[in-house]
C-alpha positions as CSV (number, residue, x, y, z in Angstrom):
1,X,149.2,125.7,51.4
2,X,147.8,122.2,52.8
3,X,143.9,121.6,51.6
4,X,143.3,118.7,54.1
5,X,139.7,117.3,53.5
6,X,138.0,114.8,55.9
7,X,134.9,113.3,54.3
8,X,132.2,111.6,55.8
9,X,128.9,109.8,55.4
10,X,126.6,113.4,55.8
11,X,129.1,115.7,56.0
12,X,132.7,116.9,54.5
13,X,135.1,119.1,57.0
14,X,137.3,121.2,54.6
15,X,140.6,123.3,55.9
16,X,143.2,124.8,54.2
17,X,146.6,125.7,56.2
18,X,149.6,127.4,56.0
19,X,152.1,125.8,58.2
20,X,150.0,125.6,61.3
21,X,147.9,128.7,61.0
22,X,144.3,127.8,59.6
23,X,143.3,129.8,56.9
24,X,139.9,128.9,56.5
25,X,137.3,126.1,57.2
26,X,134.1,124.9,56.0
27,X,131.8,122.1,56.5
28,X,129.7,121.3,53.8
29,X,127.0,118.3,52.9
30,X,128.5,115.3,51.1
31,X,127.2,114.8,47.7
32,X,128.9,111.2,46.5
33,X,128.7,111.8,43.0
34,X,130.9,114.9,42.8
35,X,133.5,114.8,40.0
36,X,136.9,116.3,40.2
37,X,135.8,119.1,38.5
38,X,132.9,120.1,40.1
39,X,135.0,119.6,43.2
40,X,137.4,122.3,41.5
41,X,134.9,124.9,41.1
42,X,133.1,124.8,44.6
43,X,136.7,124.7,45.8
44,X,137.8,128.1,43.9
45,X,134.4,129.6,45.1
46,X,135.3,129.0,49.0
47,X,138.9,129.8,48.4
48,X,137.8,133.2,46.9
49,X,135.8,134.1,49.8
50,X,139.1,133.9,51.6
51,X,141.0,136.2,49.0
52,X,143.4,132.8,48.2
53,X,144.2,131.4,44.6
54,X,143.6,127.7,43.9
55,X,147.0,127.8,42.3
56,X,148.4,128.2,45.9
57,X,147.3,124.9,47.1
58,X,150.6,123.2,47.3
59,X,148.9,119.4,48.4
60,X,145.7,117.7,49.2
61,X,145.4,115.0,52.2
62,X,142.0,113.3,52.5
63,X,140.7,110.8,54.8
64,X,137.3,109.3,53.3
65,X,134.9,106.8,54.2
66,X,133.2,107.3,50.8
67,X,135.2,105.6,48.1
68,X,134.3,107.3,44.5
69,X,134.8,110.6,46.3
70,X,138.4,109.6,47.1
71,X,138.7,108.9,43.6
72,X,137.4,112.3,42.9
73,X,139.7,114.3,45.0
74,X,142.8,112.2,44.0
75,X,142.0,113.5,40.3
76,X,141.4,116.9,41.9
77,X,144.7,116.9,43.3
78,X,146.6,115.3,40.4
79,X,145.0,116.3,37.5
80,X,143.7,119.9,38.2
81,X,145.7,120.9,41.2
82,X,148.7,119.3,40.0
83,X,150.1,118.5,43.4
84,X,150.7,115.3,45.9
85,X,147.7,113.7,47.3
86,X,147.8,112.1,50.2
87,X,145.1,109.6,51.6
88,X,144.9,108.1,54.8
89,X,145.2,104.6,55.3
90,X,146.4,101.5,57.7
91,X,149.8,102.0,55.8
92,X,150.6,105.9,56.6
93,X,152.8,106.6,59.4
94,X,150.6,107.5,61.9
95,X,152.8,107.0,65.5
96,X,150.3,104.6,66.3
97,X,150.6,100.8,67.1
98,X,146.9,99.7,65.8
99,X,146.1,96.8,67.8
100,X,142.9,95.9,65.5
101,X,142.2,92.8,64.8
102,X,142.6,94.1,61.1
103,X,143.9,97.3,61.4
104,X,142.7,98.0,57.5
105,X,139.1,97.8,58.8
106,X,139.3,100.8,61.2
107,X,137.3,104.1,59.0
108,X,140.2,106.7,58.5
109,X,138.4,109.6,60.4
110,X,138.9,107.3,63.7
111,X,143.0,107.1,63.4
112,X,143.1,111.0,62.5
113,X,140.9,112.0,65.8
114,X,143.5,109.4,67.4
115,X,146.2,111.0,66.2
116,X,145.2,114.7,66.7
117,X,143.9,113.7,70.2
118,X,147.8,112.7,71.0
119,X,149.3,115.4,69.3
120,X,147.4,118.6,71.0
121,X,145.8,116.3,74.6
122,X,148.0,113.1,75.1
123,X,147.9,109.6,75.7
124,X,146.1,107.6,77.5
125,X,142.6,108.8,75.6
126,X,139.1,108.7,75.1
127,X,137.9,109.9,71.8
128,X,134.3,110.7,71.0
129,X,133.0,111.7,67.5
130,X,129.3,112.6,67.4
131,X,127.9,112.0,63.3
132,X,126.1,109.8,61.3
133,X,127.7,107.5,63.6
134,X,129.1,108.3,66.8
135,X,132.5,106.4,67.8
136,X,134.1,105.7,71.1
137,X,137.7,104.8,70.6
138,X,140.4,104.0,73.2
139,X,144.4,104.7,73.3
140,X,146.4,103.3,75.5
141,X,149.1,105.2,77.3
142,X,151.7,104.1,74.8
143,X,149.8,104.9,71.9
144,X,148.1,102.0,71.1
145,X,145.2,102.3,68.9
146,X,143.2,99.3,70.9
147,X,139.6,100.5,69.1
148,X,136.5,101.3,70.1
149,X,132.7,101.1,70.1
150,X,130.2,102.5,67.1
151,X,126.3,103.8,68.0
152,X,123.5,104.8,65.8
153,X,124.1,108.5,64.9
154,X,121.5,111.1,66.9
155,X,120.0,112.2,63.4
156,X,120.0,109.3,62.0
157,X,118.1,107.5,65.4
158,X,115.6,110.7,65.0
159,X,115.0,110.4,61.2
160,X,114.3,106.7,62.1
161,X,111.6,107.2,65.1
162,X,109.7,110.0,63.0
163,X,109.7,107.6,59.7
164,X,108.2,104.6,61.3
165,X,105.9,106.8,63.8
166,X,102.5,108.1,62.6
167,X,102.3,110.7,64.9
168,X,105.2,111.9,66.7
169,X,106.9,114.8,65.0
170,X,110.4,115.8,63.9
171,X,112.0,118.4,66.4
172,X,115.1,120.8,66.5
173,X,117.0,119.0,68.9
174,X,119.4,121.9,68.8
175,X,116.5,124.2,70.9
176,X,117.3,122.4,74.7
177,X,114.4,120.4,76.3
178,X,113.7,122.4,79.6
179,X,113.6,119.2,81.9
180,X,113.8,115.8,81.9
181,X,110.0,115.0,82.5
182,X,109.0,116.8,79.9
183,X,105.1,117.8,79.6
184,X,104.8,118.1,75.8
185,X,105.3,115.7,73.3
186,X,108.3,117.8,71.1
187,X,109.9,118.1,74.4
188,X,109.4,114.9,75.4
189,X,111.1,113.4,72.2
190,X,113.9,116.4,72.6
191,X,114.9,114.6,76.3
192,X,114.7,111.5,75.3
193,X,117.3,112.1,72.6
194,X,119.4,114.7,74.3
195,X,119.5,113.1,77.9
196,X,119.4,109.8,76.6
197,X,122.0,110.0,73.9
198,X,124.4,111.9,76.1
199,X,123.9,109.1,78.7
200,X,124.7,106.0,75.9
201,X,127.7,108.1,75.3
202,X,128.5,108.8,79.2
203,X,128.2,105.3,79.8
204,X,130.4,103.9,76.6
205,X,133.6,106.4,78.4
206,X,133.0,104.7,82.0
207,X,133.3,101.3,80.3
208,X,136.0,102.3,78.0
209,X,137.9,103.9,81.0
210,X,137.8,100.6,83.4
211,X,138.9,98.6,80.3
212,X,142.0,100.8,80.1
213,X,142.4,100.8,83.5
214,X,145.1,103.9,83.2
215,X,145.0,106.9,85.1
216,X,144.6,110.1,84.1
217,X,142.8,109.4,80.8
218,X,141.9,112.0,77.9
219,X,138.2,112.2,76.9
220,X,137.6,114.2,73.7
221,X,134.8,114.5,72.0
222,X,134.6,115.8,68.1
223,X,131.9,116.3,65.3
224,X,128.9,118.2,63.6
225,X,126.3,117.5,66.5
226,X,128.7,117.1,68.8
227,X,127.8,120.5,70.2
228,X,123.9,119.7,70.9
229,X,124.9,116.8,73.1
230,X,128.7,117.3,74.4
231,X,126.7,120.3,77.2
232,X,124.5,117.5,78.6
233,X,127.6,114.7,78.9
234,X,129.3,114.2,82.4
235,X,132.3,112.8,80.8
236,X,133.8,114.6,78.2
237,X,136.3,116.9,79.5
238,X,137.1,118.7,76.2
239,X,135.4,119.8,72.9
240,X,137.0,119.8,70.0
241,X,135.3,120.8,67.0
242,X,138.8,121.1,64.9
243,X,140.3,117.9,65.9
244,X,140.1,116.0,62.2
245,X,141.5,119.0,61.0
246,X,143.8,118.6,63.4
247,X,144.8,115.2,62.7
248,X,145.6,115.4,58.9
249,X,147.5,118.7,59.6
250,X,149.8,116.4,61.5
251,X,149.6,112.9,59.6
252,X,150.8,115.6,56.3
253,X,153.4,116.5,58.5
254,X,154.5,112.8,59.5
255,X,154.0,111.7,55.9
256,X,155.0,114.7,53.6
């Protein structure tokens, strides 16, 4: 059984995997300062709830853009688990041809969403994943990785307006502003965010498109929020809420 662990700024995405079938899948807060062993316990609790043994975990891949928590799993894996870790780097076989400028700078979440938008949606692609930062990246027909554009994540933009505003309050942006010209001031900052964002992102795929200047491109879009603004996009053409799981299911595969 493949744990495959994708962790990010806010949020970890946790899968396990037999062969292709999922077997289960979480997503839980980040907490940087995890050790391997408190990794171990949460991990037995989650696997319990699914009626599987930790002992049947047969390898660990990770993609991480939090550094002591790679540490952390690597120890999990190696030291508790007692089976191969794999972590996701420039150097891993990925199929791609990463054209960055340094292809060691690109965050590994952005090569598996590449990778898994390939795999399961082909080449040439647009790839959106809505988080603490959103990411627009581009792959050409050929599979090369060519990169992409990063915007200030929608919480992270809201958490920012209410902190430095004395009087405008937080909202549920997941409870949909009924119109545009809204006539209150929680549904006012609701379409500004919702409308607004969805348009940034709308925008970032027509640019991305006439760069690539391909037909019949692949727009994608991924992540934990990606579901309060993906309805209000004109762009995306699928919704993907799996696709890092995706991705390090098949870089296992590639690498194992």
């Amino acid at each position: 059984m493949l744990m495959a662990v994708d962790v990010g700024n806010t949020q970890t995405v946790l899968g396990f995997f037999e062969g292709e079938e999922p077997l289960g899948k979480w997503r839980i807060a980040t907490e940087v300062h995890r050790t391997a062993d408190e990794l171990a316990v949460f991990f037995a609790g989650l696997l319990a709830l699914e009626g599987l043994r930790r002992d049947a975990v047969d390898a660990v891949i990770v993609s991480s853009v939090v550094p002591g928590l790679t540490r952390s799993y690597r120890n999990l894996a190696s030291e508790i688990f007692e089976v191969p870790f794999y972590r996701v780097t420039a150097e891993m076989e990925t199929g791609l041809d990463n054209r960055y400028d340094d292809p060691g700078e690109v965050g590994a979440d952005r090569i598996v969403n590449a990778v898994a938008a390939g795999r399961h949606y082909g080449f040439p692609a647009i790839i959106v994943d809505i988080g603490t930062a959103t990411t627009v990246e581009a792959v050409d027909g050929e599979a090369c990785y060519l990169g992409g554009a990063i915007l200030t994540g929608l919480y992270v933009s809201l958490e920012a307006l209410v902190s430095r505003t004395a009087k405008l309050p937080s909202v549920d942006l997941e409870e949909a502003p009924p119109r545009v010209i809204a006539t209150n001031t929680p549904d006012s900052i609701r379409s500004g965010f919702i409308y607004g964002y969805a348009g940034a992102v709308d925008a970032l795929i027509r640019r991305s498109r006439d760069e690539l200047g391909e037909d019949n491109v692949r727009v994608v879009a991924t992540g934990g929020p990606a579901g309060v603004i993906v309805p209000y996009c004109r762009e995306i053409q699928h919704f993907d809420p799996d696709l890092t799981l995706k991705g390090l299911l098949t870089l296992y595969e590639m690498n194992a």
